[in-house]
C-alpha positions in Angstrom: -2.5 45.7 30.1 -0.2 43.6 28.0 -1.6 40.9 26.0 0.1 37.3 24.9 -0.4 37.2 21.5 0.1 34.0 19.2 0.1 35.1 15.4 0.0 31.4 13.6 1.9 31.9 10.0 4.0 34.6 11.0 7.0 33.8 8.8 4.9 34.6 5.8 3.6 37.3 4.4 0.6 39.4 6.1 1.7 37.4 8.6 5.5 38.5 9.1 4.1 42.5 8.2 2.0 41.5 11.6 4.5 41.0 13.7 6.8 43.5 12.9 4.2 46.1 13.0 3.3 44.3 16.4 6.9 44.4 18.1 6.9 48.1 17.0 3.7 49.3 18.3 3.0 46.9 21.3 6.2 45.9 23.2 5.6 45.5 26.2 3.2 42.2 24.9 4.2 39.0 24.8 4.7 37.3 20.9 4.4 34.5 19.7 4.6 32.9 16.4 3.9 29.6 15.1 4.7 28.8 11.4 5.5 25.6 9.5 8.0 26.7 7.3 6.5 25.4 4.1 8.0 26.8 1.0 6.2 30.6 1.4 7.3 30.9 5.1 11.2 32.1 5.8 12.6 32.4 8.9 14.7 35.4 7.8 11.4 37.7 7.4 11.3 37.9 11.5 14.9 37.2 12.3 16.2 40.1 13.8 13.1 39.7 16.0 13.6 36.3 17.3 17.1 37.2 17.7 16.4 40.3 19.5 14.2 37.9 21.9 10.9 39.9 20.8 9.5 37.1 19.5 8.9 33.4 20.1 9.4 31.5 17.5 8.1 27.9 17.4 8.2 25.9 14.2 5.0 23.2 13.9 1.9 23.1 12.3 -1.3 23.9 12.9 -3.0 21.2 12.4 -0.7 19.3 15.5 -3.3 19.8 18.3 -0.7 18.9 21.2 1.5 21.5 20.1 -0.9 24.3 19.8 -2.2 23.1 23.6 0.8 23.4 24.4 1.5 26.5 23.1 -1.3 28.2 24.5 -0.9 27.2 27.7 2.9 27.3 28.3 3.1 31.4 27.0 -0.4 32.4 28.6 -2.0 33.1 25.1 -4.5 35.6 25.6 -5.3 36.6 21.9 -4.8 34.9 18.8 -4.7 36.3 14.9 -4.8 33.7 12.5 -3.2 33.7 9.7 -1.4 30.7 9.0 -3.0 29.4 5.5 -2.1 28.0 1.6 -2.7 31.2 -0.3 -1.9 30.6 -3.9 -4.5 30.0 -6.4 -2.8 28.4 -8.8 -1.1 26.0 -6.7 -5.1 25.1 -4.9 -6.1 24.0 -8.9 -3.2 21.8 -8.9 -2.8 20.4 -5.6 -6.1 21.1 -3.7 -5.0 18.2 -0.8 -2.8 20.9 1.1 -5.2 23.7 1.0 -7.8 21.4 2.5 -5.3 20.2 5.4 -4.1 23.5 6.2 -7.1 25.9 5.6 -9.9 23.7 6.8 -8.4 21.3 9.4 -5.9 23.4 10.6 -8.4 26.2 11.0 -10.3 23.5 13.0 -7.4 22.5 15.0 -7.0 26.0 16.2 -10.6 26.9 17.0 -11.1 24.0 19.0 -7.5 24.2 20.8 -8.1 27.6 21.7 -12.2 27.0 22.8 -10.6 24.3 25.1 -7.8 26.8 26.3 -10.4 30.0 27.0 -12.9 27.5 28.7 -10.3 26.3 30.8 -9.2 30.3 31.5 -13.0 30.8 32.9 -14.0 32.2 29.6 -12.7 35.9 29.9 -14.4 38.4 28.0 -11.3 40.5 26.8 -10.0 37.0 25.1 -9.9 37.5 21.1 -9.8 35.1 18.5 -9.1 37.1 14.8 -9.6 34.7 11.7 -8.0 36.4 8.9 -9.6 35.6 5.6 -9.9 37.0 1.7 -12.5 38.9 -0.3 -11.9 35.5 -3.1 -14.6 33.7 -0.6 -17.2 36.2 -2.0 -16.7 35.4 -5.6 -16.3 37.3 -8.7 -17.8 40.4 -9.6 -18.9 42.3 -13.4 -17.3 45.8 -14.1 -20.6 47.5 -12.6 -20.8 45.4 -9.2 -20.9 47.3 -5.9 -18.4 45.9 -4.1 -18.1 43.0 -1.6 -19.5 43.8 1.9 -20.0 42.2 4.8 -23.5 40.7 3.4 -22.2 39.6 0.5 -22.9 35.9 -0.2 -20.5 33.7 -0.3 -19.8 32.6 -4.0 -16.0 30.6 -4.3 -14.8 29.7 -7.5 -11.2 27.9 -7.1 -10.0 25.3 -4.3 -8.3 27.9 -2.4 -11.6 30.1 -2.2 -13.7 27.6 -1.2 -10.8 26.1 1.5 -10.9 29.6 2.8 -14.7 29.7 2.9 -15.2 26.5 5.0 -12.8 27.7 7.6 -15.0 31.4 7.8 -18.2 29.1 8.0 -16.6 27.2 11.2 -15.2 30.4 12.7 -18.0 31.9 12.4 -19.9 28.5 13.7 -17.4 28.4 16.6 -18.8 31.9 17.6 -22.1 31.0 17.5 -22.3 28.0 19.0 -19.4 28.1 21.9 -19.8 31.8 22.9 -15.9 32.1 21.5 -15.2 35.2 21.1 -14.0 35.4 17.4 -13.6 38.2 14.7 -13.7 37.4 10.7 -11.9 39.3 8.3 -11.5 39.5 5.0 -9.1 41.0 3.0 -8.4 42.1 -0.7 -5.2 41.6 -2.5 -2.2 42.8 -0.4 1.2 44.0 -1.5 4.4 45.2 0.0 7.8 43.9 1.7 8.3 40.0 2.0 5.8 39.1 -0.4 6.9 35.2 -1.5 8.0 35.7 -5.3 5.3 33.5 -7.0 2.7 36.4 -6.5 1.8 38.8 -9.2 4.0 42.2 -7.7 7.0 40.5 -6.8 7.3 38.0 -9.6 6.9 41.0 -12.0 9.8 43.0 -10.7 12.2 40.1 -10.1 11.9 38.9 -13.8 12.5 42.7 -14.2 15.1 42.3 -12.8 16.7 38.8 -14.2 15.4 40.3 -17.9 12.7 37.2 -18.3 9.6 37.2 -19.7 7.0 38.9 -17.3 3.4 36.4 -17.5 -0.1 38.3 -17.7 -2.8 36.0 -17.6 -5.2 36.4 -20.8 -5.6 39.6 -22.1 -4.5 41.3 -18.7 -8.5 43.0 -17.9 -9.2 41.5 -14.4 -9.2 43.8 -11.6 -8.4 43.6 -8.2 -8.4 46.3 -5.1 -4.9 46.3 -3.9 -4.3 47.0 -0.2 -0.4 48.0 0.9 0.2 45.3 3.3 1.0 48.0 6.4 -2.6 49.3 5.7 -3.8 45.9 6.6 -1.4 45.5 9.6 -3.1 49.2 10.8 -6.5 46.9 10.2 -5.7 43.9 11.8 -4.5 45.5 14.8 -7.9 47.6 15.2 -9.9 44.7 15.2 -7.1 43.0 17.5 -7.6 45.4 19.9 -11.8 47.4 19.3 -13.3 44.9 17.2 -16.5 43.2 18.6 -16.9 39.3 19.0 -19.3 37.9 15.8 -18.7 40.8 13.7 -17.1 40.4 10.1 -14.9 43.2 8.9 -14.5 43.4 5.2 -11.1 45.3 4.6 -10.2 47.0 1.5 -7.3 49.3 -0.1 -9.7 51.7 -2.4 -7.6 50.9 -5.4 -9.1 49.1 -8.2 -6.1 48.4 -10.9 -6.7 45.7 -13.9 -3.7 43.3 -14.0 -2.5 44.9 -17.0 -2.2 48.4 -15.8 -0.7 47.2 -12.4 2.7 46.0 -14.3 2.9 48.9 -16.9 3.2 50.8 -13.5 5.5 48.4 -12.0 7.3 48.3 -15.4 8.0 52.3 -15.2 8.8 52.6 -11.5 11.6 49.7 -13.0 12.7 51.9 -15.2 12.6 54.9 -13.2 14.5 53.2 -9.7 16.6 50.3 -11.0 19.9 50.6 -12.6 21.2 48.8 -14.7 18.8 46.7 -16.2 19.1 43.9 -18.7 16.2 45.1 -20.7 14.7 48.7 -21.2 12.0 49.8 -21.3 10.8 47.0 -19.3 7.4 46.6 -20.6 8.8 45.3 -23.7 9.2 42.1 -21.3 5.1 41.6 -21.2 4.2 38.5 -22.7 0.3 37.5 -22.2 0.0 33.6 -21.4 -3.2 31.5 -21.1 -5.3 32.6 -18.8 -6.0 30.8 -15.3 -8.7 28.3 -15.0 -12.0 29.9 -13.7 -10.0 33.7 -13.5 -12.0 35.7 -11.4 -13.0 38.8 -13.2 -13.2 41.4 -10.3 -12.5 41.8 -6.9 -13.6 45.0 -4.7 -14.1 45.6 -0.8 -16.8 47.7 0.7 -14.6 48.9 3.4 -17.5 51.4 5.1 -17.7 49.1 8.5 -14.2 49.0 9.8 -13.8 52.4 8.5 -17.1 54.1 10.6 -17.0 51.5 13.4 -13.2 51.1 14.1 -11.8 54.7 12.6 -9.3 52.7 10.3 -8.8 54.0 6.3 -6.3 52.8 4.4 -3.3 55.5 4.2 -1.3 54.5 0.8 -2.5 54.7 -2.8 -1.4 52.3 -5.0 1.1 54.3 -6.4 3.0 55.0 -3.4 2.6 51.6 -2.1 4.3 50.5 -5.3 7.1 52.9 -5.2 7.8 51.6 -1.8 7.5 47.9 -2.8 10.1 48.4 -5.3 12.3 50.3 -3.5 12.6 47.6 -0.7 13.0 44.4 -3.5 15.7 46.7 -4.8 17.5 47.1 -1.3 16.6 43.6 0.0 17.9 41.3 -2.6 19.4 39.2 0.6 16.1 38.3 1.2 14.4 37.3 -1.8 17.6 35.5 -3.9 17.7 32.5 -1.7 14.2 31.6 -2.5 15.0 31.3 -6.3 15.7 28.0 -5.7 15.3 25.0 -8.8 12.3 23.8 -7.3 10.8 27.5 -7.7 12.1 27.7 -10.9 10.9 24.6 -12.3 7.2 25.5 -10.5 6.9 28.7 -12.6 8.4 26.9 -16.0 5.5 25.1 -15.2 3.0 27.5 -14.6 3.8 29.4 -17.4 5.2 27.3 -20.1 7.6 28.5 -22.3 6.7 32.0 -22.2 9.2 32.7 -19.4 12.0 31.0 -21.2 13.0 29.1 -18.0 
């Protein structure tokens, strides 16, 4: 049976994975996507698909409650994966407003668009409703933590954490209350292809690249569990299609790295893959700035549910996923030059200060 799927911030990241993975694996369903555009969305990450006329593509925002009734109604929409969201921490301690607009109200928006469309519908039981959301909600973790499960408490430190909490709360809520059928889950750090270059992996290897400066926040020790973005598209899709309404599905990638390990990596597979660099070897480009406000310490998922109830296990160490991460910013500079744009550059001169000599 084919399904009409809306996937709300698929010009982004996890997002634009999503709906590649989606068009590949499903096509005989009907795709939709709904993104903004802000800065982190781009058109290009899913234009061969829109062109192709595998995809929908409707630009708006979530929070615009006539155009998501709309949407759902005019294309069917059967099942919905949400993704659409403000992701970067650094930019929630500077501007909190938008992550509250987008991650809580928006969230809102969405819930209650689509409780109004599945009531009208006569409440079908294979409906889905998938609210994807992060492990930062659970906090920070010590060195000997067990990991985050799905009984974790919820703990956010930064305004990003805590938008993204509030929005699992009313999921959740929404659930509970209404009968709607929706899934939670949450996620730890993903990496891969058409990752925005303001994030750890791909800023690293495109000041590589340009021979700047490459920032590590304090002393480089916090760790995170890195999850190869396909690994999470495999994930999402399970739940998509065998995950059970009310259940929470914490969703992991088995690979604790500290920050500082991470880019020595990245800083070898540089020097193994890319020619002609401005700078070799290219850890000699490290340079340690002041650390975030509130840096989390640890991050690690528990990923035993999804794994025993939905057969899912993520496929790529973080070596491999690497590898392939910086062979595909090598072969796609098309993609990720255009974003440099003064604006960007004058947000990480920002950031950073004059470390990155920009």
């Amino acid at each position: 049976m084919s399904r009409h799927l809306l996937i709300t911030g698929g010009a982004g990241f996890i997002a634009g994975n999503l709906v590649h993975h989606w068009c590949a694996a499903h096509p005989q369903d009907r795709l939709v996507v709904l993104d903004a555009l802000t800065y982190a969305g781009n058109r290009a990450t899913i234009e061969p698909l829109i062109q192709a006329r595998q995809v929908t593509f409707v630009e708006g925002d979530i929070a615009d409650r006539a155009l998501v009734d709309r949407l759902l109604a005019d294309h069917e929409i059967s099942h919905l994966a949400h993704l659409a969201a403000e992701s970067h921490v650094d930019r929630s301690i500077s501007s909190p407003g938008a992550f509250l607009a987008t991650n809580v109200t928006g969230s809102f928006t969405l819930l209650e668009a689509f409780r109004a469309h599945w009531q009208r519908a006569g409440e079908p039981e294979h409906w889905r409703y998938l609210h994807v959301s992060t492990d930062e909600v659970f906090g920070s973790l010590e060195p000997g933590d067990p990991p985050f499960s799905e009984t974790t408490a919820y703990g956010p430190r930064s305004p990003y954490a805590a938008s993204k909490a509030a929005s699992d709360h009313l999921a959740r809520a929404w659930q509970h209350t209404y009968g709607l059928p929706v899934i939670v889950s949450n996620c730890s750090n993903n990496y891969g292809p058409y990752h925005f270059p303001e994030k750890l992996i791909p800023l690293t290897l495109i000041n590589i690249l340009l021979g700047r400066p490459i920032p590590v926040y304090g002393d480089g020790s916090n760790v995170r569990d890195w999850l190869y973005v396909a690994d999470h598209c495999r994930a999402l899709e399970r739940i998509l299609l065998a995950g059970t309404p009310g259940r929470t599905y914490c969703i992991g990638g088995r690979n604790e790295v500290a920050n500082l390990d991470l880019v020595h990596l990245l800083c070898d597979l540089m020097d193994e893959l890319a020619p002609d660099l401005p700078r070799r070897p290219s850890r000699e480009l490290i340079t340690f700035v002041a650390d975030r406000p509130g840096h989390d310490r640890r991050y690690a998922i528990d990923a035993s549910r999804i794994e025993a109830e939905l057969g899912w296990q993520p496929e790529v160490s973080v070596e491999q996923g690497l590898r392939r991460t910086v062979a595909w910013y090598l072969a796609n500079r098309c993609w990720w030059e255009p974003l440099l744009s003064a604006e960007y550059a004058g947000y990480l001169a920002g950031q950073y200060g004059a470390a990155l000599g920009i």
